[in-house]
C-alpha positions, 0 to 999 in steps of 0.5 A: 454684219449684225454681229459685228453691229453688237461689238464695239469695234473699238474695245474689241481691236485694240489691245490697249483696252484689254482688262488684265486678269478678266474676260474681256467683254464681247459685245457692248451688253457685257460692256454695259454690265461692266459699266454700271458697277462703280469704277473705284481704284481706277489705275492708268500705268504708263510704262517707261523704259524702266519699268520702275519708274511709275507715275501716278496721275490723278485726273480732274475726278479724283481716280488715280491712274499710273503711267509707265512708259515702254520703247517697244510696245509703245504705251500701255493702259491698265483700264481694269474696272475702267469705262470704255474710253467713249466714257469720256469724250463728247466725240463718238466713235467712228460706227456703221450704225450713224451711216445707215438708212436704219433711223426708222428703228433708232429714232424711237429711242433718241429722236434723230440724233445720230452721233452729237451735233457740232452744236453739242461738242462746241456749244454747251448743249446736253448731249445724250449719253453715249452708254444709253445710245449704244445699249439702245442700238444694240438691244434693237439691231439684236431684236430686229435680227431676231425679227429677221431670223425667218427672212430668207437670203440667197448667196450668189450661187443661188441668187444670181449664177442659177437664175442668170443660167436658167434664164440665158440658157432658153429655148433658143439654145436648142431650137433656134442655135442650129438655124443660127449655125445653118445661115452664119456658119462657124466664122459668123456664127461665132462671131455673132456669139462673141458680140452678143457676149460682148454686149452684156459682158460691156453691161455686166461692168457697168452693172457691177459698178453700180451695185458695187457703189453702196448697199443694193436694196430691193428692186434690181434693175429699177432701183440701180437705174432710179439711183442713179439716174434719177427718178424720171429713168427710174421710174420709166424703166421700171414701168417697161421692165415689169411690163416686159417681164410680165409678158415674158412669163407667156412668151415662155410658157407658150413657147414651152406649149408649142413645143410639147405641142409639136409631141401631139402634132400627129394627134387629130383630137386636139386643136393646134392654137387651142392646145397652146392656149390652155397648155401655157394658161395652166402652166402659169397657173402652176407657176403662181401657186409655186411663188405664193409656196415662198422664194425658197421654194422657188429657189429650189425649183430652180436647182431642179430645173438646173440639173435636168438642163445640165443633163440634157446639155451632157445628153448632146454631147455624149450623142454628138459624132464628129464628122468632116463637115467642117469645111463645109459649114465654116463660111457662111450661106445667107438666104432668104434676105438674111444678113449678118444682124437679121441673124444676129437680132435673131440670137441676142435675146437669148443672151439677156438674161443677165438680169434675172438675178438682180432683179431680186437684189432685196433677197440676196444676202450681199448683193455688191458681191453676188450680182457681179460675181454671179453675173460675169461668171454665168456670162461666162459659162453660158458663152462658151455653152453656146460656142461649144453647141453652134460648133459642134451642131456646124460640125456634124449637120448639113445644111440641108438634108432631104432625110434619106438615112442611107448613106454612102461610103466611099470605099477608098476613103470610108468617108460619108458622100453627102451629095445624094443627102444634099439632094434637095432637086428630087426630095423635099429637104425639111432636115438639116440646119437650115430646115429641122428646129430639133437637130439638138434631138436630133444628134442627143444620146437620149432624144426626150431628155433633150425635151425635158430640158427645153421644157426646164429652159422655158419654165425657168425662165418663166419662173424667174420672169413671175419672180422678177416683174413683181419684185421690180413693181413692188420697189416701184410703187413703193416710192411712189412715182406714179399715182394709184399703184402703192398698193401693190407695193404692200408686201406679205411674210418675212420675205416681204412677198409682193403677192398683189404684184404677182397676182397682176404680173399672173393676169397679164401673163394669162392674157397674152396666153391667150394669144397663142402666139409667140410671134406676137409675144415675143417683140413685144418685149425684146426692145424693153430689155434692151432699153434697160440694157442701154440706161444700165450702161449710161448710167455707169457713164453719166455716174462717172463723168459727172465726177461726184465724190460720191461714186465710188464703186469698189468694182475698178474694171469699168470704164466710163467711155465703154460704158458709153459705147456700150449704150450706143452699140445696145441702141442700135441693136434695138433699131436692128431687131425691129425699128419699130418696136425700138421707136415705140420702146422710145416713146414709151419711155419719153413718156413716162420720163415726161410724166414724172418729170411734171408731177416732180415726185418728192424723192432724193436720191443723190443721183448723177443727174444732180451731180450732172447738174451741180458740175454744169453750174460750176463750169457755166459759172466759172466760163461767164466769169471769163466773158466781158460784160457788155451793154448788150448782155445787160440782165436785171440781177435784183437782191429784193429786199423782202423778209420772209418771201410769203409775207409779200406775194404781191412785191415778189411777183412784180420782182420776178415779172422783171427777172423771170426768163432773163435775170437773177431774184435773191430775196434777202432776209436780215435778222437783227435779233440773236439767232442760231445757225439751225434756225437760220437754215430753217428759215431759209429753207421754209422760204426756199419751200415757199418760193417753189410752190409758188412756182417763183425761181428765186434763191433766199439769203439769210444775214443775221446782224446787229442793224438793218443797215450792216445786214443790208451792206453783208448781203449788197457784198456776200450775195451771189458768186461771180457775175451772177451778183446782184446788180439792183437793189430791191426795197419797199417804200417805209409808210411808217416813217413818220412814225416809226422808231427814228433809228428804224427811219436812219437805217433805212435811209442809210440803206439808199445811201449803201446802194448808191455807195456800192455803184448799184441800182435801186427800186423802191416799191410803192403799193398802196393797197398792201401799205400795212402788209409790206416790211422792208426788211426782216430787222427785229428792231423796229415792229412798224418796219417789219412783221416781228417773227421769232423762231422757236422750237416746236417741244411739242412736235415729234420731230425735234428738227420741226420749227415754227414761227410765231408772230408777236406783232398786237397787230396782225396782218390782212392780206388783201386776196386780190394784192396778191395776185394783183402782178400776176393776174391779166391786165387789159387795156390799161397803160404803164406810165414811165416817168424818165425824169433823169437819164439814169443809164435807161434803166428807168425804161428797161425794167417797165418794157420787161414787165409788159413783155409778160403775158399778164401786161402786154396789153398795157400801152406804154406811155412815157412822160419826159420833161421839157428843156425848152418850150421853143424847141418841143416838138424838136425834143418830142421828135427826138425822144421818140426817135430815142425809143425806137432806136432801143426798139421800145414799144410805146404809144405815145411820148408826152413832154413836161413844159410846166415842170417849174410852175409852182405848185397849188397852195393846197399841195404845199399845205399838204407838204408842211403837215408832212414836215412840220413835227420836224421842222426846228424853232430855234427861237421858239421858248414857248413850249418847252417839250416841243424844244425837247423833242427838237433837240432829240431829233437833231440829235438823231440827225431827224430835224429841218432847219429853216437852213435846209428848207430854203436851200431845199426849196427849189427841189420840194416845190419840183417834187410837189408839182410832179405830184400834181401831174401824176394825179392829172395823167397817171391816176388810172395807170395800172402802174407808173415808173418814176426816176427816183431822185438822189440824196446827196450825202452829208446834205439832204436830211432824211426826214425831208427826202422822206417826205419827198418820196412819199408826196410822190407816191402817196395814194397813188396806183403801185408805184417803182421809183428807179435810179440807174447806177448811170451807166448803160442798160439800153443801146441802139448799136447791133 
């Protein structure tokens, strides 16, 4: 692989580039000597069919090159003493290094530049040099193979199909395969064999395409569940399946114990449980220092185990005699409450071992390759072991056998008589299937050989467990899932050794040693494995069915529905073994799967539960799409128009009180000033970033255009897809307007007229105590409308991607710390004022009956203020409005009609109300003041004056609006907060600067105020 790294693959395949008369280079070093020398009498020919005819290019450099045509070889290029054609191109040549996760060693020569960015072949960025880019990643894919030289890499012989063999060929082949024999017979039994081979035959293809679907790096079964499933499986499974094979290093060693403990058995001087103790506690003793020597010598350890196996397999079959028992075993003979799945619980573990050589995926040279291939071959192998072992054992052992050796011929048939073996009224039977453990001794050539290779099944397996559970927590704790546990993950030598991991995974081990029983050991751990199993299955499937591009295996023989019912079928092998172990394997997971789903770890791993989560979406969306709208399903979709969400925690806390749990929140970001792409996205993205440590569920669009209002009228259109599209327009209150830059004050006028133009609702947000805090928008073009932020790049930063943003504003913003927290923080006893001036759809009502609906508010009394028709008929009107509201099951506390509405309001307000207008008011006949008259003009210029004409028309409308102050200060002073029907400018006839005025008489010095206009249509309906 790293020799082909070193070689551009397109000099080195394709003939045009042949030098004539010279070695053609090898590697891209000889490439690059070539390449420093002066390329002088460049020469291109290009042959025609007469090979004569010549002609001569000269290219925009001044080197001449020929050009000959030929019909059968297609066209020739003479490049000697020429550059390599990426010379002279932008573009970069298709290469493996900018799809690999080796950034680590490429950005310290070129920063995270990969391959030229569209910007760089589009725009006129300088690109870097594509000679020096390829020096440097040949010099350091060179040197770090040189560092890698010492790293030891197994094959798939040694690194998968020895490890599974030794692992699937356990003790239970030589002492628990003849009981399995005695009860199922030749028909069950070998049924239960072919089922259990099934099962991790169904989890080997799932396995497979995984592996098979990109580079399988350290951690085995963890790292295939985590990559796929995502980290909460991930990182559940690896926490059991180190656990589990950390207790299967004593559940071997001990089992090794009991057996060269049964060797002593007539031995007085030694303790029965004693000796298995400090027989397994100095095993895995021995078996640590073996793993700390290195994985190489472990490998061969393995080999040796492997061929002492192999012998005594050869010793059974050369000691085996056929007899005519087979009719006699062929059915089988349940006992002892035994059935079919008791017997067949008791056999699969000795089937899952097909994971021990995954678990060790960082050590093998090409894993995609080796973990099936050694997979499904030791499958193989050791199911037709087993066949052999159970037929030949239910071939030639009775069930039971009371251990007399004098045997019976009959003298015509010269066949055994077996009845007076079978004899168990007169003798104890404690031979035969159902009886002796050793019957493989038993019927062997060489009766130790078969101990010493129970002795190679258990140390093996041991070994191969001591190996594993570090290997899958070190991969663990190097993500950093779980807290406290990265330093085990720190590795050691060129092999990347996780000594501290195997130190734990020892103590664990010693531990259970110490319980001397492998009864108790061995449930402990035979649920963790299959619970791994069962998520390597739904894997495949949840990886396939989610139908992400990105699933590509190269392993084709797998499908997603056996991949499914293989999980299914492992689940209920695990309740079979022991429901009770299976339900706390389950628990366990739930837990841990809990845990890391609350700390959310910041890692991305493409998994298939994102891809899940993207097709979900679509097709939910695509379905609402097809459902009719309705009054009843009526959800508060609110485009907020907030600039950078973090310079208004306040305004985004009461948007996402209305649309928390039942709505839509985009925050809208307009940009005036030119801005690139790059930036664009960074700015997004830092508000995205912003939302999510706030915990607020909202999503940020970011338009960049040349006004306020064309990026205002973008975003109305653009945001959202389908039906989830904004369906109330968010936007704070402008308190510079008198102030402001007049086209500032135009753009925000003409952004209530593009609402209402859309058919869409509004809120304006009032907030005194944040006045100077608040922007309505992210325009660059008026600093008094927004805070005035420019994005640069950070030269100083390591990272050239790192953006910051500065503000130029002379004046900086003091955010006041209870504003912020202001909606967020609990509300007691205060009311929510609802001024339903007009009926606008009842939204007016709605949004204030969602924000008491929060926990925060709902101890806020709602109070709602109407005006009055007619005096005559109040209590009429009242009964009516609140016979209203508890039809739309609104909960209110009192109903309050306006009778005095078109009373005139005091003289001090309509003084007040002039002040507000009178820089705007034109004198047509005043010559006095000759600026003054300038200043008039310009303002009608900008469409920002007020005739005598417009007041008198206006009239009626400024003395209602200046009476509806005076009663907001008379009943709504102390309210927490008031909702107010916002009035409508007529277009082409209310002059900005007037409606402006209104506004802010209504909401000047007033607790947090929304001003909200419906779209006139239905919100709210008492129908069911």
């Amino acid at each position: 692989m790293d020799d082909q790294l070193e070689t551009n693959a397109f000099e080195e395949s394709d003939p045009l580039f042949e030098n004539n008369g010279t070695k053609k280079p090898n590697s891209s070093l000889d490439t690059a000597e070539q390449d420093e020398a002066p390329h002088k009498n460049k020469h291109l020919c290009v042959h025609y069919e007469n090979e004569n005819e010549c002609e001569n290019v000269i290219d925009d450099t001044g080197e001449n090159w020929t050009v000959r045509s030929n019909s059968l070889h297609g066209t020739n290029y003479d490049t000697k003493n020429l550059k390599s054609f990426k010379n002279y191109t932008r573009d970069a040549l298709p290469r493996m290094e900018y799809y690999r996760n080796l950034m680590s060693i490429l950005r310290g020569n070129f920063g995270n530049q990969h391959r030229p960015t569209l910007d760089e072949l589009h725009g006129n960025q300088i690109s870097i040099s594509f000679d020096d880019h390829d020096k440097n990643v040949s010099h350091n894919i060179i040197s770090n193979g040189l560092n890698q030289s010492k790293v030891v890499k197994f094959g798939w012989i040694k690194g998968v199909l020895v490890r599974n063999l030794l692992n699937i060929w356990g003790v239970i082949l030589f002492l628990r395969l003849s009981w399995v024999a005695a009860h199922a017979g030749i028909i069950h039994g070998t049924l239960i064999i072919l089922l259990a081979s099934t099962c991790t035959t169904l989890t080997a293809m799932s396995m497979a395409a995984i592996c098979t679907n990109g580079e399988v790096k350290g951690g085995g079964t963890y790292y295939m569940i985590s990559r796929s499933l995502g980290p909460e499986f991930g990182g559940a499974i690896g926490i059991i399946f180190s656990l589990a094979n950390a207790v299967a290093v004593a559940m071997y060693t001990v089992g090794f114990a009991e057996t060269l403990r049964d060797l002593f058995w007539n031995d007085p001087d030694f303790d029965d449980i004693n000796l298995v103790r400090l027989i397994s506690c100095i095993t895995v003793i021995i078996l640590l220092i073996i793993v700390f020597i290195g994985t190489a010598w472990e490998a061969k350890t393995q080999i040796f185990l492997l061929f002492i196996l192999l012998a005594s397999k050869m010793n059974f079959f050369i000691g085996s005699i056929f007899v005519t028992l087979i009719e006699n075993n062929l059915a089988p003979d349940y006992r002892d409450g035994h059935s079919f799945f008791s017997v067949f619980s008791t056999y699969f573990p000795a089937a899952t071992g097909i994971l021990a050589g995954a678990n060790i995926s960082g050590d093998l040279k090409n894993p995609s390759r080796a973990i099936p291939l050694g997979t499904f071959l030791a499958i193989g192998i050791t199911t037709i072991t087993y066949l052999l072992f159970h037929f030949i054992m239910a071939a030639n052992v009775l069930r039971d056998a009371n251990g007399m050796i004098d045997l019976v011929r009959d003298n015509r048939t010269h066949q055994i008589v077996t009845d007076s073996i079978q004899n168990c009224q007169n003798f104890t039977c404690s031979y035969g299937l159902m009886h002796y453990t050793q019957i493989v001794e038993l019927m062997s050539w060489y009766g130790p050989l078969i101990y010493a290779g129970i002795f190679a099944a258990a140390l093996s397996s041991a070994l191969a467990s001591l190996v594993s559970a570090p290997k899958v927590f070190q991969a663990l704790c190097n993500d950093r899932l779980f807290p406290y546990i990265s330093y085990f993950g720190k590795g050691y030598g060129p092999n990347n050794d996780p000594r501290l991991g195997y130190c734990l995974t020892f103590l664990i081990a010693f531990c259970c040693c110490l319980l001397g029983e492998l009864n108790i050991i061995a449930p402990i751990i035979s649920n963790f494995f299959l619970a791994a199993y069962t998520l390597i299955n739904f894997s495949c499937f949840h990886a396939s069915f989610s139908k992400s591009p990105g699933f590509r295996p190269s392993f084709r023989f797998y499908n997603q529905w056996l991949s499914l019912g293989s999980a299914f079928l492992m689940t209920i092998v695990m309740f079979i073994t022991n429901w009770i172990s299976a339900l706390l394997t389950f628990l366990i997971i739930l837990i841990l799967y809990m845990y890391i789903l609350y700390r959310k770890p910041d890692v991305n791993w493409g998994s298939s539960t994102q891809a899940q989560t993207f097709r979900s979406t679509l097709t939910s969306v695509l379905r609402l799409n097809l459902v009719p709208d309705h009054v009843k399903n009526y959800r508060p979709q609110i485009l907020f128009l907030s600039g950078q969400p973090k310079d208004r925690p306040d305004h985004i806390d009461l948007a996402y009180l209305i649309t928390k749990n039942c709505g839509l929140l985009i925050c809208g970001i307009v940009v005036t000033d030119p801005i690139s792409i790059r930036n664009q996205y960074k700015l997004q993205n830092d508000s995205n970033q912003w939302l999510i440590e706030k915990k607020i569920k909202a999503f940020v669009d970011v338009v960049q255009e040349q006004s306020f209002e064309k990026g205002v009228r973008a975003l109305i259109q653009l945001s959202g897809i389908g039906k989830l599209r904004p369906n109330i327009i968010m936007i704070g209150f402008k308190h510079d307007w008198n102030r402001c830059d007049p086209k500032s004050l135009l753009e925000y006028f003409s952004t209530i007229h593009a609402v209402f133009d859309h058919h869409l609702s509004i809120v304006i947000f009032h907030d005194n105590s944040s006045n100077k805090a608040y922007s309505d928008t992210n325009s660059k073009t008026a600093k008094e409308f927004e805070t005035n932020e420019k994005i640069e790049k950070n030269q100083e930063s390591k990272n050239p991607d790192t953006i910051a943003f500065k503000t130029d504003e002379p004046e900086q913003i003091e955010y006041n710390p209870q504003t912020r927290i202001f909606f967020s923080k609990q509300k007691k006893g205060s009311y929510i004022d609802v001024w339903w001036m007009y009926d606008d759809g009842g939204l007016t009502l709605l949004l204030p009956y969602l924000v008491r609906s929060h926990p925060h508010w709902n101890n806020c009394k709602l109070r709602v203020f109407a005006l009055a028709n007619k005096q005559t008929e109040l209590d009429t009107e009242q009964r009516n409005m609140a016979t209203l509201l508890s039809k739309f099951r609104i909960d209110y506390s009192s109903v309050i009609l306006i009778t005095d509405i078109l009373k005139p309001p005091k003289v001090q307000s309509q003084i007040e109300f002039q002040k507000l207008i009178k820089p705007y008011l034109i004198e047509s006949d005043s010559s006095e003041n000759q600026d003054q008259n300038q200043d008039e003009i310009k303002n009608k210029q900008m469409n920002l004056s007020i005739s005598k004409e417009d007041l008198e028309q206006f009239k009626d409308k400024n003395n209602r609006n200046i009476r509806l102050r005076e009663l907001l200060i008379e009943h709504s002073m102390e309210s927490r907060l008031i909702v107010m029907t916002l009035p409508v400018p007529r277009k082409d006839t209310c002059p900005p600067i007037l409606y402006m005025a209104w506004l802010d008489t209504l909401t000047r010095d007033m607790p947090p105020m929304m001003l909200i206009r419906g779209n006139q249509t239905n919100v709210l309906t008492f129908y069911s």
